[in-house]
C-alpha positions as YAML, in Angstrom:
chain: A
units: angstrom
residues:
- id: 1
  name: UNK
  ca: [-13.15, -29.95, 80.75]
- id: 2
  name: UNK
  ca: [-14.89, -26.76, 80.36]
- id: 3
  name: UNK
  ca: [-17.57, -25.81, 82.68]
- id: 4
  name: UNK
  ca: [-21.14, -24.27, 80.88]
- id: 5
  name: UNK
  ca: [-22.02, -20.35, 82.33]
- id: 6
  name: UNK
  ca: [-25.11, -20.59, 83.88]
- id: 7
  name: UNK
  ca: [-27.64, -17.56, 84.56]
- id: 8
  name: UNK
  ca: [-29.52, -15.40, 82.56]
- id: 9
  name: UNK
  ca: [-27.80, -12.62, 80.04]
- id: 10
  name: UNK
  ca: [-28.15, -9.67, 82.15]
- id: 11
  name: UNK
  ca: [-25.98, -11.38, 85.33]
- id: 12
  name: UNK
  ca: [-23.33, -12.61, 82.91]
- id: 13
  name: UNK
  ca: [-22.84, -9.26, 81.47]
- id: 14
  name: UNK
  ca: [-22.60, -8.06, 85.38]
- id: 15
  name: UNK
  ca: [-20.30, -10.51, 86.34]
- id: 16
  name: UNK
  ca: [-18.28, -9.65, 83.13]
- id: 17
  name: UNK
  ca: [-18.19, -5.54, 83.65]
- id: 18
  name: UNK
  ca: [-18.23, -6.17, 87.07]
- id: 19
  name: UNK
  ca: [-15.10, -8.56, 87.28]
- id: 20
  name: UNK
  ca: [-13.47, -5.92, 84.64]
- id: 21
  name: UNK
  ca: [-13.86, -2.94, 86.64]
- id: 22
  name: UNK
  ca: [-12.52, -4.89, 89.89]
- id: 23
  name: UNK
  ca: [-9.72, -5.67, 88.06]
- id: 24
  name: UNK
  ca: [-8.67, -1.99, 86.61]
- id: 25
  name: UNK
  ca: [-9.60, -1.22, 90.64]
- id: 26
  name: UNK
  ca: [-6.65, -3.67, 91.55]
- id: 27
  name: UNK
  ca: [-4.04, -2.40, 89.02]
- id: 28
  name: UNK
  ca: [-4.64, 0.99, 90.29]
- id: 29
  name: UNK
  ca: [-4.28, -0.29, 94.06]
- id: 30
  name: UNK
  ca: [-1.15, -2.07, 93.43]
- id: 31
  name: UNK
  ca: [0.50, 0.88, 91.17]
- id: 32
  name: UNK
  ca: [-0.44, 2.85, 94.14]
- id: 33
  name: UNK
  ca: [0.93, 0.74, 96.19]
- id: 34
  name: UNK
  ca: [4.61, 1.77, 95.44]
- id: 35
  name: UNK
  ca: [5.49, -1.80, 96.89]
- id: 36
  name: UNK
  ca: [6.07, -3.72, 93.56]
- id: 37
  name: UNK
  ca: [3.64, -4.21, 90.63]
- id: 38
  name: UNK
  ca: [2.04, -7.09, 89.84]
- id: 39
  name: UNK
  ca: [4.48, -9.35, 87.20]
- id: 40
  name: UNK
  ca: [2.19, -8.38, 84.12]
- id: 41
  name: UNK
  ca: [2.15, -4.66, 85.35]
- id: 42
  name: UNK
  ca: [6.01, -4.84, 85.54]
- id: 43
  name: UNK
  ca: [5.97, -5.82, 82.32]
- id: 44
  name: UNK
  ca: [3.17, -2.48, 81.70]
- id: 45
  name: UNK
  ca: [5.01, -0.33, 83.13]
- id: 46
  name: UNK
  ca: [8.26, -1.31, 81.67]
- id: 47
  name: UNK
  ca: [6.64, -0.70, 78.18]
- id: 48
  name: UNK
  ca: [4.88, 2.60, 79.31]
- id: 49
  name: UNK
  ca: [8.44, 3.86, 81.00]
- id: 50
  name: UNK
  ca: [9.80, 2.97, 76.95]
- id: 51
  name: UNK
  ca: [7.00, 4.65, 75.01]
- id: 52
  name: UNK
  ca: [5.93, 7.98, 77.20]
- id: 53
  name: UNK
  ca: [2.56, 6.47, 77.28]
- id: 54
  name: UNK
  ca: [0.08, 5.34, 80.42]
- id: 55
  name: UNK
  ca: [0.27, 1.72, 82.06]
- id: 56
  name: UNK
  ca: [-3.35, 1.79, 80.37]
- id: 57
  name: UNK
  ca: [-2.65, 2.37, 77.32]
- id: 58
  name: UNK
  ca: [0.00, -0.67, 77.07]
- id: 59
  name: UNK
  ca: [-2.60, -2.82, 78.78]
- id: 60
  name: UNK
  ca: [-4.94, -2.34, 75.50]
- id: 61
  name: UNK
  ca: [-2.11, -2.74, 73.34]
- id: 62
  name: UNK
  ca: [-0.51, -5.47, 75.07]
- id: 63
  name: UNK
  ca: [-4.00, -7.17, 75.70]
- id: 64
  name: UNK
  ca: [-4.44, -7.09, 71.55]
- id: 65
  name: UNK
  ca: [-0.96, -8.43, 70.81]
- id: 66
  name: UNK
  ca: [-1.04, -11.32, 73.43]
- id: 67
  name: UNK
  ca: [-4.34, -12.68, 71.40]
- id: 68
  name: UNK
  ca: [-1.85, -13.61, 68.59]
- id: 69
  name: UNK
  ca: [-0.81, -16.53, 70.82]
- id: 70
  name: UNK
  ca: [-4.27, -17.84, 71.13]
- id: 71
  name: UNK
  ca: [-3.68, -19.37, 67.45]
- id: 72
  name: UNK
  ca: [-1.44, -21.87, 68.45]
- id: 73
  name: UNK
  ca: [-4.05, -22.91, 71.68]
- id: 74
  name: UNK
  ca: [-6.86, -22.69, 69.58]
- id: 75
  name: UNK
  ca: [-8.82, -20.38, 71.61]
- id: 76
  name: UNK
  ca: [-11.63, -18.26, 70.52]
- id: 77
  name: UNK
  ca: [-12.40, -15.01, 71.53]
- id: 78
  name: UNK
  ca: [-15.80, -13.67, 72.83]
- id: 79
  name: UNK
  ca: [-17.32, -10.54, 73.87]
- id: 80
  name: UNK
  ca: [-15.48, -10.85, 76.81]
- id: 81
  name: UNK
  ca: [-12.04, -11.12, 75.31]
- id: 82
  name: UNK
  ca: [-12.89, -7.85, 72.99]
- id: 83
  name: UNK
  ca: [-14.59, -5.99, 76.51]
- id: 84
  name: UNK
  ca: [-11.52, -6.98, 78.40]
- id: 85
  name: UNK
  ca: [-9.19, -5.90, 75.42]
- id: 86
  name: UNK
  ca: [-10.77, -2.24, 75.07]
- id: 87
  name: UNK
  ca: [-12.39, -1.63, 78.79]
- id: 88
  name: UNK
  ca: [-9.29, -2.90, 81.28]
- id: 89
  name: UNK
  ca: [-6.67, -0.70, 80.35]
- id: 90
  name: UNK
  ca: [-8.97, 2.50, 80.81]
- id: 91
  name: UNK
  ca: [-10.81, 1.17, 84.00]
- id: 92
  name: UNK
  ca: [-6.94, 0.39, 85.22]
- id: 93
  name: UNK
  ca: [-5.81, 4.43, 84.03]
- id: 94
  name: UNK
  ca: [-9.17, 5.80, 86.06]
- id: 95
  name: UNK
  ca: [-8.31, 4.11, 89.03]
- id: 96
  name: UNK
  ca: [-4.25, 4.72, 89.23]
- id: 97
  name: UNK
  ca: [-5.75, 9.05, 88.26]
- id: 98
  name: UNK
  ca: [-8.61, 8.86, 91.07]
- id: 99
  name: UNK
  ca: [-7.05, 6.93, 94.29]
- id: 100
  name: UNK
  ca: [-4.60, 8.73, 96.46]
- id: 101
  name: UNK
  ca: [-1.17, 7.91, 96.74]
- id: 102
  name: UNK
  ca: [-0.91, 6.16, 100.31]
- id: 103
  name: UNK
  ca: [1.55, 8.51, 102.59]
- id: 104
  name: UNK
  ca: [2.42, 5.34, 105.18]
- id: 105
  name: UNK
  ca: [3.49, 1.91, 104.55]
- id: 106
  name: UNK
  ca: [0.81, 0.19, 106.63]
- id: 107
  name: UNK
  ca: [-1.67, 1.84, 103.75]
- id: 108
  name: UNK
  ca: [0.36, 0.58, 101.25]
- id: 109
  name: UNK
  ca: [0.06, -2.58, 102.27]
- id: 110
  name: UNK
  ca: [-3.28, -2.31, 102.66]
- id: 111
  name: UNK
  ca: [-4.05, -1.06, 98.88]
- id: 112
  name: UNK
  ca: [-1.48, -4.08, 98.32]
- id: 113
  name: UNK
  ca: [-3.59, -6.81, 99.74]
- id: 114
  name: UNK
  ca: [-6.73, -5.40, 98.69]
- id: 115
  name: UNK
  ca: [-5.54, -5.66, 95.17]
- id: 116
  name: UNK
  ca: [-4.18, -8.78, 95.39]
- id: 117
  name: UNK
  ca: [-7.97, -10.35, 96.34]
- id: 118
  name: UNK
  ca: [-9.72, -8.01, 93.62]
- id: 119
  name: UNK
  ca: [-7.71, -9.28, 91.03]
- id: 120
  name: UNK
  ca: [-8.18, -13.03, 92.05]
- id: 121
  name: UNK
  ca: [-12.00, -12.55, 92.68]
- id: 122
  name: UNK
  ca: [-12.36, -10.31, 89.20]
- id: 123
  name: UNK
  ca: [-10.69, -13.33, 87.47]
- id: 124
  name: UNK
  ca: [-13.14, -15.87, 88.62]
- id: 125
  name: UNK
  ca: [-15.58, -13.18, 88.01]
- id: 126
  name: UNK
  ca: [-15.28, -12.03, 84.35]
- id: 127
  name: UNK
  ca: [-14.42, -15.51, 82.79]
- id: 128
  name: UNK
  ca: [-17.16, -17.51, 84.89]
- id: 129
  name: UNK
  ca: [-19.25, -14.84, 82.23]
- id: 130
  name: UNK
  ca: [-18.67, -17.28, 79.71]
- id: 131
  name: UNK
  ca: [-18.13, -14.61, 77.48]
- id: 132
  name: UNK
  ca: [-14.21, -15.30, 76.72]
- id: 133
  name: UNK
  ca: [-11.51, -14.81, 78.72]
- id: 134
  name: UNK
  ca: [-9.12, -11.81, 78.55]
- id: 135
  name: UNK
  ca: [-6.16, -11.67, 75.95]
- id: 136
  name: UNK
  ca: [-3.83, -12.83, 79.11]
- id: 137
  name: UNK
  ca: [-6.26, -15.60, 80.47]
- id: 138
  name: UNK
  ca: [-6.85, -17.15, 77.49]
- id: 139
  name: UNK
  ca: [-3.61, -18.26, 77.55]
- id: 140
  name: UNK
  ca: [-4.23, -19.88, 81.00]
- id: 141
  name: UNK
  ca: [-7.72, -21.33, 79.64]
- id: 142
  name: UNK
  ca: [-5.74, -22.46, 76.82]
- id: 143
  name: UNK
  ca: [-2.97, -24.06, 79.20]
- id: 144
  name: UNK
  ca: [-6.18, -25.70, 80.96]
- id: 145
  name: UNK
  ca: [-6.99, -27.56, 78.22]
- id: 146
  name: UNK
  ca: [-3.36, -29.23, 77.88]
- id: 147
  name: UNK
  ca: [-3.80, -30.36, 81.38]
- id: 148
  name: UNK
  ca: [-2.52, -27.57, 83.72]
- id: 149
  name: UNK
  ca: [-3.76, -26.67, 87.12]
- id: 150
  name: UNK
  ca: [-5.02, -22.83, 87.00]
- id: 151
  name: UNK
  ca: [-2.37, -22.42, 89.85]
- id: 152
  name: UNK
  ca: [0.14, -23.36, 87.49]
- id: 153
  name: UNK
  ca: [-1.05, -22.25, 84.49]
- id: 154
  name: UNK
  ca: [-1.37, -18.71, 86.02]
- id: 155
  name: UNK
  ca: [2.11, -18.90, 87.80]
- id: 156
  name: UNK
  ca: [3.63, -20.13, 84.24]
- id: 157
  name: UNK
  ca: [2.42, -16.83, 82.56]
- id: 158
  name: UNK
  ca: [2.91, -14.36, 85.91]
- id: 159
  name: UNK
  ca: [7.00, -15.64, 85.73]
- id: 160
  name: UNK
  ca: [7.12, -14.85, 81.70]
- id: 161
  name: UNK
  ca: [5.78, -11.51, 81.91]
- id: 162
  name: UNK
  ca: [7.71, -10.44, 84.98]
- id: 163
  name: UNK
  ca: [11.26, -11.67, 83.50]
- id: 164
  name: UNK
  ca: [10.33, -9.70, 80.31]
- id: 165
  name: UNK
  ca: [9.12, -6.51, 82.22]
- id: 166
  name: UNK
  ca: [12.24, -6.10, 84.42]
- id: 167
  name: UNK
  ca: [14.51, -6.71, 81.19]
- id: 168
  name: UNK
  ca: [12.62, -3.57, 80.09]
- id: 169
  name: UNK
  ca: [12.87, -1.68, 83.20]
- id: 170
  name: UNK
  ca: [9.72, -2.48, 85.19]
- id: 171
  name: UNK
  ca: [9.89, -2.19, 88.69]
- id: 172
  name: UNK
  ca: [9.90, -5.05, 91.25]
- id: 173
  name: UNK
  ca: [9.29, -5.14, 94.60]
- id: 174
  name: UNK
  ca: [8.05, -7.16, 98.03]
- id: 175
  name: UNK
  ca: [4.48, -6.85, 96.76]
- id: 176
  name: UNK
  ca: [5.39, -8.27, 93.18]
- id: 177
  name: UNK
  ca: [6.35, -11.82, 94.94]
- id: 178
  name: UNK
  ca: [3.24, -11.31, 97.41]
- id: 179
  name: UNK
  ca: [1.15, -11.13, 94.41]
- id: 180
  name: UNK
  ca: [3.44, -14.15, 92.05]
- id: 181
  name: UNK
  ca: [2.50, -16.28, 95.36]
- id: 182
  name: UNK
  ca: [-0.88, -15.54, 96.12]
- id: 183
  name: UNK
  ca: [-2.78, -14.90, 92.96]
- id: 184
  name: UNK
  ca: [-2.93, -18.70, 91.73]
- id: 185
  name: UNK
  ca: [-4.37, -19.50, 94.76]
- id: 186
  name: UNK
  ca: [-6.48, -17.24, 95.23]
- id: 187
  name: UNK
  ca: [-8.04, -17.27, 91.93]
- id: 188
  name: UNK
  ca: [-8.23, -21.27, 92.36]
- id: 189
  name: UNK
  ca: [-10.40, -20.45, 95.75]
- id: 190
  name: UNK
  ca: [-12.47, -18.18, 94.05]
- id: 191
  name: UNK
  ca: [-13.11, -20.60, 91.32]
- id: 192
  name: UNK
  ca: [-15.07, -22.95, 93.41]
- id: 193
  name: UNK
  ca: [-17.83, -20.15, 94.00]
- id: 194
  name: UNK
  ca: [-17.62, -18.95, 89.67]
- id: 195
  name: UNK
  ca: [-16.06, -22.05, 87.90]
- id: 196
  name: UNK
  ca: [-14.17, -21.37, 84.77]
- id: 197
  name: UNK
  ca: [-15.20, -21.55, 82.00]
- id: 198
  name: UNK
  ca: [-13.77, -21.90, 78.09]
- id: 199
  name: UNK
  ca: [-16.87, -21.83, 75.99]
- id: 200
  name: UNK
  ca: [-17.84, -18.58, 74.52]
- id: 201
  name: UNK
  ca: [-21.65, -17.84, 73.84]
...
């Protein structure tokens, strides 16, 4: 059952840009990282390693062809789903040009961690909007409405897109199962402060 967005315009649109640019933040801390991507970025990167272009540039691309599977889970995309489609990717290449590479492993953990919670938190963020949920999430919205958990509907899509990115060459690492573990979670806690929600305005 989908949960109404409350709050005026101006806070949705916040919580949307707001969640978006958290996210791009995490995908730059956990590229940074150099201890394993998350399983969508191995996926990114496994494309971008094919194609000579950035991680953000397959993360627009990607984030456009995933949509196709919406027909099937009859999901409908919002401003949201078009903000997240053009805005990730490039708030995801800004961060990976502008944050240092760590030089010690306790950093990279660090960045590791901290990405881990952005992500979850920019999830709950951007689709308690009600403005649509990303390309990727809509799938999980869409799994929702079938009956799923979030946890599992989120773990579901994290395994798919990591098996396909290491086929293509994406790297894995310790941080790639911290994230596979954590993230349903995570986004589940963060859920109970900005429910979900599958209507679009």
């Amino acid at each position: 059952m989908s949960v109404p967005a409350v709050g005026s315009l101006p806070i949705r649109l916040l919580r949307l840009y707001g969640g978006l640019a958290l996210y791009g933040l995490g995908i730059g801390l956990q590229v940074e990282s150099g201890v394993g991507n998350s399983p969508w970025d191995v996926f990114h990167q496994g494309v971008a390693l094919r194609t000579g272009l950035t991680i953000g540039t397959i993360i627009i691309a990607v984030g456009a062809l995933v949509m196709l599977l919406w027909i099937p889970l009859k999901q409908k995309p919002g401003i949201g789903t078009i903000s997240n489609v053009v805005f990730l990717g490039l708030f995801a290449d800004a961060a990976i040009w502008l944050l240092p590479t760590p030089g010690h492993w306790a950093l990279s953990w660090t960045y590791l961690l901290i990405a881990v919670v952005a992500i979850a938190l920019a999830t709950a963020l951007y689709i308690s909007a009600g403005m649509g949920p990303g390309p990727r999430d809509g799938i999980m919205t869409g799994l929702m409405r079938l009956g799923l958990s979030v946890r599992l509907g989120r773990f579901l899509i994290e395994i798919t897109a990591l098996g396909v990115g290491w086929l293509l060459g994406g790297t894995l690492g310790l941080g790639t199962l911290v994230f596979a573990l954590a993230i349903g979670p995570l986004t589940q806690l963060f859920t109970r402060w900005f429910p979900l929600t599958t209507e679009t305005p």
